[in-house]
N, C-alpha and C positions, 0 to 999 in steps of 0.2 A: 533734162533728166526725166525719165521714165516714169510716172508714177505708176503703179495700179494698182487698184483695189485686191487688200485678202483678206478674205473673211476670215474669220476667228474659228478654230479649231472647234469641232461638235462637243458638245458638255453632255457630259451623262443626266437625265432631269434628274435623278436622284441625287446631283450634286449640286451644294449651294453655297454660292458665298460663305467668307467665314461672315459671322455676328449677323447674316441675314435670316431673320424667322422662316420656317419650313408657310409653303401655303396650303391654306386649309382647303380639305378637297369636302366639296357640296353634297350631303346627302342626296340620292336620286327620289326623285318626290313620289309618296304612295299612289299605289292605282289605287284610283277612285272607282267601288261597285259600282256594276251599270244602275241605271235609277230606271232604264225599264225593259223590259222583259223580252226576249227574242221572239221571232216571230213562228216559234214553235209553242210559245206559250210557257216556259220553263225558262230563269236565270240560269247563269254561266254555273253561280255555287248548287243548284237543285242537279244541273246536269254533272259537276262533279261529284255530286253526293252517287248519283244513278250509277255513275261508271267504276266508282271502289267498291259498289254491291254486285256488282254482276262480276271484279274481277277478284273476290273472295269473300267479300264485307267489312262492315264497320265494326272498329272498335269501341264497347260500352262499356266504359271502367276498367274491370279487369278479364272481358268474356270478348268471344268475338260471335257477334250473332252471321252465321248465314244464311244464304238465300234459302229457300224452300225450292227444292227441286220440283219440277210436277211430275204426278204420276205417272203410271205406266196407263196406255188405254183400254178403255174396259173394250173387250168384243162380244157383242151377243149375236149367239146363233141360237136356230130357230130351235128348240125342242124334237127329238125324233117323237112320233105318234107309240102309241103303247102297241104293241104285239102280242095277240095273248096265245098265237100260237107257239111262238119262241118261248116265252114265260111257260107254258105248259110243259114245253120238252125238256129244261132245264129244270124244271121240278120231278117230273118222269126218271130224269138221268140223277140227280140224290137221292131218289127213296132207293132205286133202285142197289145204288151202291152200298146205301146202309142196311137193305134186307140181305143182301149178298155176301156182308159181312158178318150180321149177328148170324144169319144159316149158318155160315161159317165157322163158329164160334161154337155153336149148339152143334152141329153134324161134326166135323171135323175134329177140332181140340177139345177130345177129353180124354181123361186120363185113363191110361194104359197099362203105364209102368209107375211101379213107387221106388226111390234108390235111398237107402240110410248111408251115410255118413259118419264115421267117427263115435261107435258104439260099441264099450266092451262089456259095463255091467248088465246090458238089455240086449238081446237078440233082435234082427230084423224086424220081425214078426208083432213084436212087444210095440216097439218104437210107432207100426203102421198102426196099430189097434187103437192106441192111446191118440193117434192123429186125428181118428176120424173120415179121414177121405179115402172114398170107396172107390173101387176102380168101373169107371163107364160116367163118374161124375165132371161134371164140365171144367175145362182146366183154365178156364179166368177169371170162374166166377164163385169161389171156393175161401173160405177167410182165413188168409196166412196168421193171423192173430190169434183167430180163437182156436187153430189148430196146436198152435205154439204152446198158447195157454193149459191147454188137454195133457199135454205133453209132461210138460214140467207141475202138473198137479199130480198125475197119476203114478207119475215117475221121478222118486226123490231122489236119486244119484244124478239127475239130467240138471248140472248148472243153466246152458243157454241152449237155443234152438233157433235155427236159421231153415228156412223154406226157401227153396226157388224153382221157377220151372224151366224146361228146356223144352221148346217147341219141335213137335207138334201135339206131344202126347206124352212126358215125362215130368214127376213131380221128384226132386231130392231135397231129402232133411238130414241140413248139418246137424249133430250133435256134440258139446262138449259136456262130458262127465265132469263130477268131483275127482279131484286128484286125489285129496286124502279129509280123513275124515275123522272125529276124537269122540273116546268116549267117556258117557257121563253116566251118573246111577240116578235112577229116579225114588217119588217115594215109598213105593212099594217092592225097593229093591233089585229091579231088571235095570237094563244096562240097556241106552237107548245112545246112537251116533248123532253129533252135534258135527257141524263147519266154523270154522273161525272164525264165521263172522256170525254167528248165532242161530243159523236153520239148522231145525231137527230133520234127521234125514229117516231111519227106521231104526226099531227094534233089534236086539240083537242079545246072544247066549252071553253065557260066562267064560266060554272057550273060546269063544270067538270077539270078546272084549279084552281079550290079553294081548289078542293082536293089535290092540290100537295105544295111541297116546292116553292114558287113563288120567281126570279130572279129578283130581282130590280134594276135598273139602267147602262142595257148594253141590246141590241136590236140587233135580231138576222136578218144578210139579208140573204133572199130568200134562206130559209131551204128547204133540198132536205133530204128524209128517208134515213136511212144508211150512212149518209154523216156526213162528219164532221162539224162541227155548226161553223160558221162565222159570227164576229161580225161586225153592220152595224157602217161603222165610220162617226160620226157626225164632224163637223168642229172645229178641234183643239182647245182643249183650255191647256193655262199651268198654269202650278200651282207653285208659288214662295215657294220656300224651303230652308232652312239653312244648308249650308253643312259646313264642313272644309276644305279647301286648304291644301298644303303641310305645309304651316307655322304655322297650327294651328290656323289659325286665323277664324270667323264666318263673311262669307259670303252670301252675297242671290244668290242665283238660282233659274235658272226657269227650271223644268223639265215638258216635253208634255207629256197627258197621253193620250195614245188613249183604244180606243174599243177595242182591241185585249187584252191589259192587265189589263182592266175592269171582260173579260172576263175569264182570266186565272188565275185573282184572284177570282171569284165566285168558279170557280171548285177548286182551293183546298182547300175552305171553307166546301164546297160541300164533298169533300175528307175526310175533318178533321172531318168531320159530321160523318160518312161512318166508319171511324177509330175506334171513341169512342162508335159507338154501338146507335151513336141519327137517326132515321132514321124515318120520318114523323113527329117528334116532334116539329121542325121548321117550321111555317107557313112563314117566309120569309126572305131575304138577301137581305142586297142593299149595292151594292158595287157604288153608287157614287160617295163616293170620296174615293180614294185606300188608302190615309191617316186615313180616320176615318168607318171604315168599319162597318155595324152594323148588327143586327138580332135580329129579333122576334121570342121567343120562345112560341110559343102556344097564347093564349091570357094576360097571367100574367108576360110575363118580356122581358123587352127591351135589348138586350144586345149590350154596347159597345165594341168591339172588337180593335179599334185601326189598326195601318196599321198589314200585310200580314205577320209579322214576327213572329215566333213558333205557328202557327196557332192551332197545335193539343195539344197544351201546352194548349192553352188559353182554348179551346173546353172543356178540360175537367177536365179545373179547374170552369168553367161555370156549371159543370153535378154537379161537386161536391158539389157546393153552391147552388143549386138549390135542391139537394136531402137534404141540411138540413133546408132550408126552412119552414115553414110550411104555411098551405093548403091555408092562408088566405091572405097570404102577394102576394101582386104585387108592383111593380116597374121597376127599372132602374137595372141593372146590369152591373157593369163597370169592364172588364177585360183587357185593356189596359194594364194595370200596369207603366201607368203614373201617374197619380193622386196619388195612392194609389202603389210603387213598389213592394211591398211583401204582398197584402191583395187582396181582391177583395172587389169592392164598392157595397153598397147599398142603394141606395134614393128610398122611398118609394113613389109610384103616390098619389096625391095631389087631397082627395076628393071634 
């Protein structure tokens, strides 16, 4: 009989007996640091320290410091020698250009022509005189300021004043007038035009203050043009009022009203007028008592206004009821909105 050898079928090594313990596999034993130094003069860990700085750096805590780059190199050349003839002709060629210019200035551009602008109370003529600037005088060197100033002192219709010039030989002054203008009686009785915002403009007749908004009940002392309007104050009087105290309770008071706040409630009547676009429509304001303030519209309607409070309210809830009016009706018009708090009143005059 034959025998021969058969080996045993390959085992997986991950396979093992049953109840036979797995074998323990050997830690591989630590590299020991070299103990001395290479013969560049630097260990293995100095030369890995060297190689993570040049390939970004090392990390310290929470920062990564990098390398320092080195500069760029400096180059020195040599200084060029001074040239004082170059330096001479470059100084030659500025003066030159700067005498060429003020000549220029002086010989060439001065004024010629004067052109006005948007002038209907003052003529041409009026507008140059008050300016100042002569014609043959130098057109740059001339004070747009104090020309301005001349202007609107000597000329009390002239709101604003704009200068400009147009080269080579052309001066134009814009001008905007007052649009419209109210008037007020002073204490000697003449009738002087005030602005809504409180400049005295000039003097003026009795015929010719019918044509304007007339101011009732605050008197201007000794009006100067271009000045601001100052009311004459007459001898206190107060006027008993109901107020509230802290406790809510109604009390009387006496509040003094003078000429000044006579006067500063005309103008923002005047104002509120100005706002809604009524501008001559009003033959008159009287502000006598600052409580019950009143105005005459034209010749067909009296309007109560009430004291000083939402005045542009009231303006032109007045415009409103007046445009649906018709052409035949006159009365009273009460805008208060005491009487009536949410409507406006209507009494018609008593043929």
């Amino acid at each position: 009989m034959d025998t021969r050898y058969q080996a045993p079928p390959p085992q997986d090594p991950r396979m093992r007996p049953r109840g036979e313990a797995p074998a323990k596999r050997k830690k591989p034993a630590p590299r020991k640091a070299p103990a001395r130094k290479r013969a560049s003069g630097a260990s293995r860990r100095e030369l890995e320290t060297k190689l993570k700085k040049q390939r970004g750096g090392i990390r310290k805590g929470r920062s990564v410091r990098k390398p320092r780059r080195p500069g760029r190199p400096v180059v020195y050349t040599q200084p060029k020698a001074f040239n004082r003839n170059q330096f001479l002709l470059h100084l030659l060629i500025v003066v030159s250009v700067v005498l060429a210019f003020v000549l220029a200035i002086s010989i060439f551009f001065r004024v010629e022509h004067i052109l006005v602008s948007g002038a209907k109370a003052y003529d041409e003529w009026e507008i140059r005189e008050a300016a100042g600037i002569k014609e043959g005088e130098r057109l740059l060197s001339f004070s747009k300021a104090q020309a301005s100033s001349r202007i609107q002192a000597q000329l009390p219709y002239v709101d604003k004043v704009r200068i400009g010039i147009k080269l080579p030989d052309t001066v134009i002054i814009y001008v905007e007038e007052l649009e419209v203008a109210y008037a007020a009686k002073c204490t000697d009785g003449l009738w002087w035009l005030i602005t809504s915002t409180g400049r005295v403009v000039e003097q003026i007749d009795n015929i010719t203050a019918s044509g304007y908004t007339q101011i009732q009940g605050v008197i201007l002392d000794t009006p100067v043009p271009n000045q601001q309007a100052i009311a004459y104050e007459e001898p206190q009087v107060t006027v008993p009022t109901e107020t509230l105290d802290p406790t809510q309770e109604t009390v009387n008071a006496v509040v003094t009203v003078t000429a000044h706040m006579k006067l500063q409630t005309a103008l923002s009547i005047l104002t509120s007028l100005e706002n809604n676009g009524i501008v001559g429509e009003a033959a008159s304001i009287d502000v006598s008592n600052i409580h019950a303030l009143g105005l005459m519209y034209g010749t067909r309607y009296q309007v109560n206004l009430g004291d000083s409070n939402n005045m542009d309210y009231k303006i032109a809830c007045m415009q409103k009821a007046i445009a649906q009016m018709s052409d035949y009706e006159m009365g009273v018009l009460d805008v208060s909105f005491t009487t009536w708090p949410d409507m406006v009143g209507f009494t018609p005059f008593m043929n």
